[in-house]
N, C-alpha and C positions, 0 to 999 in steps of 0.2 A: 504494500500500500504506500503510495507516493503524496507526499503534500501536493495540492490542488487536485486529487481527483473528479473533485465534484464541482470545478472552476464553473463548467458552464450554467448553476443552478445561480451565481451571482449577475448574471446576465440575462436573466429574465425579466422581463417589464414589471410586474408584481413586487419583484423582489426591489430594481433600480429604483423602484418610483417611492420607496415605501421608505418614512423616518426610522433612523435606527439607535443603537445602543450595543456599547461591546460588553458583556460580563464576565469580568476576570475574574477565577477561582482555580488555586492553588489544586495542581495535580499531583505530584509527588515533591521532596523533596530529601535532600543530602545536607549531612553536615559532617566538619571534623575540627579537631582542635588542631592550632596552626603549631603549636608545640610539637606537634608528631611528623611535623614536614621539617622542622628546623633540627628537632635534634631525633632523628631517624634511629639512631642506635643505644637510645637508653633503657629498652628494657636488654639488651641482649647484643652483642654484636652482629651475631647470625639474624638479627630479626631487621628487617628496612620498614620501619613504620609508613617512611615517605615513599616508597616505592609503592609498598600497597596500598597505600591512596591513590598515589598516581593511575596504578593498575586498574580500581576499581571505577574511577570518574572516567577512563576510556572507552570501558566498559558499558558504564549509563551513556557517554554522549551515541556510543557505536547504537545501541539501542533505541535511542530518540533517533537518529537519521534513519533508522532501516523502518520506524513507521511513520510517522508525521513531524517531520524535521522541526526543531523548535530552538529556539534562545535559552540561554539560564540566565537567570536576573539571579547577581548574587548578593547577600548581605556580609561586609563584615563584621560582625560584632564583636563586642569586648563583655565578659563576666566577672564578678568580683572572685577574686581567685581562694582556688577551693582545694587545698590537700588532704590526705590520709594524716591523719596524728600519729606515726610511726612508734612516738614513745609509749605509746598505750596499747597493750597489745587485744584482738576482738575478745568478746567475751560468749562464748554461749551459755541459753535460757532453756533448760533441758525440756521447762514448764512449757514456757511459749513457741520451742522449736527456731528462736529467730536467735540471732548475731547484733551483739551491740559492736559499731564500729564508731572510731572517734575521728573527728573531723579539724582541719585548723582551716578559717574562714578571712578572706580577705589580707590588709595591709596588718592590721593588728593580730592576725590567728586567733582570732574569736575560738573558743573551744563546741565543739556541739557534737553532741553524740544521738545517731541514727538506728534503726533498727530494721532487720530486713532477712526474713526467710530465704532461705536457699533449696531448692527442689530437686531432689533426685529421680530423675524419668527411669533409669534402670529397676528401682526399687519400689517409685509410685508412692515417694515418701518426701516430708519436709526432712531434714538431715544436716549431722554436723560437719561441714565439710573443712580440711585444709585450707586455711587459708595464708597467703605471705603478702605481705605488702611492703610499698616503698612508698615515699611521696607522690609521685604519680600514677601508679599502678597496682592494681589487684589483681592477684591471682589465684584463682580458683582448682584447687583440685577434687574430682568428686571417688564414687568409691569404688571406680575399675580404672581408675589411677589415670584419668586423662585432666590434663591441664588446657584450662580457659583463662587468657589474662586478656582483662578490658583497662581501657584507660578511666580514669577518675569521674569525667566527665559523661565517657559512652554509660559506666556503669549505674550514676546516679540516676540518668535517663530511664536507662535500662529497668532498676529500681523502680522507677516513679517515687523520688525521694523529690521532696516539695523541703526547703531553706528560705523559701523569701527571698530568692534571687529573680532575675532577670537577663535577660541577651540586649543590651542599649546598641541600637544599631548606629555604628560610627561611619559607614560612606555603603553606600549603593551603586553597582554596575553590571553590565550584561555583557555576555560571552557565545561564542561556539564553544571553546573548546575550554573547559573547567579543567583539563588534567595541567592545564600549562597555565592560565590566567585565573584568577591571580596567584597557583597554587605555587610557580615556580618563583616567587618573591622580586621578579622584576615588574613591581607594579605601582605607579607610585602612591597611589590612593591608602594599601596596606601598608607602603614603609611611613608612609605620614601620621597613619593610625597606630602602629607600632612604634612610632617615635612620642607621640602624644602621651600610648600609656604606659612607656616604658617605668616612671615613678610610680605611678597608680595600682602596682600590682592588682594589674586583672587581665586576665587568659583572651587574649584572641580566637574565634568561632567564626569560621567559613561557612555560611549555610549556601548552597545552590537550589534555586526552586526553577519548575517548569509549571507553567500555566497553561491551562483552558482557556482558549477566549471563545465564545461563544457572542454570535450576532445575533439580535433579537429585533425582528420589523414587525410592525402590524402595518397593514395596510385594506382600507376601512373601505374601499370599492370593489377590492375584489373578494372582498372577507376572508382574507389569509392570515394567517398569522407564522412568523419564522423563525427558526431556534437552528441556527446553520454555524459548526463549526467554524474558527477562518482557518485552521492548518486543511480542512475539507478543499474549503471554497478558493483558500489564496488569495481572495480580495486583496488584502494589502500581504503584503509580501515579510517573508519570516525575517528580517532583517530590520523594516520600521515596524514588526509587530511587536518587536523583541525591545526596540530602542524605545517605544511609546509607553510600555510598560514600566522600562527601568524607569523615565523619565518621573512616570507618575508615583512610584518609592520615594524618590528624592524629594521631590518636591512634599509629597507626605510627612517625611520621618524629617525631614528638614535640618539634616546633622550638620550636625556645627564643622564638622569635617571636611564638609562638602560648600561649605560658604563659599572659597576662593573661586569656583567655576561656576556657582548656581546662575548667576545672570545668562551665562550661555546654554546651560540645561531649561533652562525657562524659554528661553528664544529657541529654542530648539523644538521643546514640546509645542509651546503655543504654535508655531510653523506649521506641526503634525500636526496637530486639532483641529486646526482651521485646514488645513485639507482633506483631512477625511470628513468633515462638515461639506463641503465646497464638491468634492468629487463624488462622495460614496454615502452622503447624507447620515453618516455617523457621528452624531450629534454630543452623546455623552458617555463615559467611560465608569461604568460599576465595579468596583473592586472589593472582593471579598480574600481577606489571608483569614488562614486559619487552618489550624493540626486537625486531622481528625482525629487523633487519638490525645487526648491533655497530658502533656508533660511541662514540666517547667523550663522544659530547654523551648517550649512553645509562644515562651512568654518574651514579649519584646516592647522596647520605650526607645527613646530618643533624648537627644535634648530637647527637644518639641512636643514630642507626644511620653503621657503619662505609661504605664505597662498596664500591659492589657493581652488577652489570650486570643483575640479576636481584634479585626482591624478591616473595617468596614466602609467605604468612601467611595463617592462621587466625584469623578473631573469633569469639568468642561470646560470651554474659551469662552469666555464674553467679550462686550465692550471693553471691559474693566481689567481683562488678564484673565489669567487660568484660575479658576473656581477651585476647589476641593472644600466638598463636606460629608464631615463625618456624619453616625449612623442617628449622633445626637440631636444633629439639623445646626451645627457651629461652622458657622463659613470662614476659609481663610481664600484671602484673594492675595495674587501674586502678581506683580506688575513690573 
């Protein structure tokens, strides 16, 4: 299946004549700590953390081209940084079957201690299992002796352990190809975000998302109503599908990171808006992010925007500049 299959259903009168709207909702997404690209051989020598990253985002882009070729809009974000308390060794609750582990939190190592069953699938049992740690990594032995080590961050996830943390998104950009942008650290958006927190201790987070856009027309004479993929249709082409989206992150999450260019990210989208207005009577842009599954690595803020699990918003151009409003009816206008 090739992007634009379905090209000539956007070339129908019905369809041309008819006002429209894009709705963007999050299809899958990717994340890793940028820690595992930098220092690749800290659990092991034998082990390239950065490699199998690398490996595996060639993998998802190979995947996205071989069915409806798409963009990643990626987020850099920063977390308030989160170790294993190594001086404390886990404890098990023979009662409750769970693992207290001890945590050190942020610039100061706040202390906080978690708790969290471990599941034996051979036995069909909760269970004590091996465990060794270091500051950044866990690992697991269960009890036909095989080892799983996660990193701190995949594991809390992994968990669904909730800290009253957050992912504050620090710069916004889109890609083909994620195994090399920005993961190979020639980029300047991340060394600028990397330079910002390098005092702040807090962990850098690469998320890659791929979006649904979905076009929706009614048109009221011929009583149609349309719900038509664009990677289907190809109306606008994966390249400004890809750029109009990032654009509308940016402008969204409005990071303070991204100040030095915004004036050209803004003349940039408003440009796109008003042509797809102009050309394709695609009038306004619906943006829906959101995990389907709740974890706290789901949870994301800004300088701008409060944290929230859910992030809901309208673009369009006006008179006035590029609109966005949120799901609360709070308009910001951009000019």
């Amino acid at each position: 299946m090739s992007r634009g299959f379905l090209s000539f259903m956007a070339d129908t009168a019905a369809y041309t004549d008819s006002e429209k709207k894009w709705v963007v909702n999050l299809q899958r997404f990717d994340r890793y700590w940028y820690d595992l690209v930098v220092n690749p051989h800290e659990v092991a020598e034998y082990f390239d953390s950065r490699q199998l990253i690398i490996d595996y985002l060639k993998r998802v882009k190979q995947e996205v081209e071989d069915v409806l070729e798409k963009r990643f809009v990626y987020f850099i974000c920063s977390r308030e940084r989160v170790r294993f308390n190594t001086k404390k060794s886990p404890r098990y609750n023979p009662l409750t079957r769970s693992v207290k582990l001890h945590l050190l939190i942020g610039k100061d190592k706040i202390k906080r201690a978690i708790h969290c069953r471990f599941f034996d699938v051979q036995r069909q049992s909760f269970c004590k299992p091996k465990i060794e740690l270091c500051e950044k990594y866990i690992t697991v032995t269960d009890t036909q002796g095989n080892l799983c080590t996660r990193s701190i961050h995949d594991f809390l996830e992994d968990a669904n352990i909730f800290l009253g943390l957050d992912s504050r998104v620090e710069y916004v950009g889109y890609t083909k190809n994620p195994e090399s942008r920005p993961t190979n650290g020639e980029h300047t958006g991340l060394n600028h975000t990397l330079h910002r927190l390098a005092d702040d201790s807090r962990d850098s987070l690469i998320y890659f998302n791929l979006f649904k856009v979905i076009t929706r027309a009614n048109n009221e004479h011929f009583m149609l109503d349309f719900a038509m993929a664009n990677a289907m249709t190809d109306e606008v082409n994966v390249d400004l599908e890809g750029r109009i989206i990032e654009k509308c992150f940016i402008l969204y999450f409005d990071a303070a990171g991204q100040d030095r260019n915004k004036k050209n990210e803004l003349a940039e989208l408003s440009k796109n808006l008003r042509k797809l207005s102009e050309e394709r009577k695609i009038n306004k842009i619906f943006v829906h992010y959101e995990f389907e599954n709740l974890t706290e690595y789901g949870l994301f803020s800004s300088t701008e925007i409060s944290r929230n699990i859910r992030h809901v918003f309208t673009v369009q151009v006006t008179d006035d500049g590029v609109e966005i409003e949120d799901e609360r009816g709070q308009v910001r206008v951009f000019s």
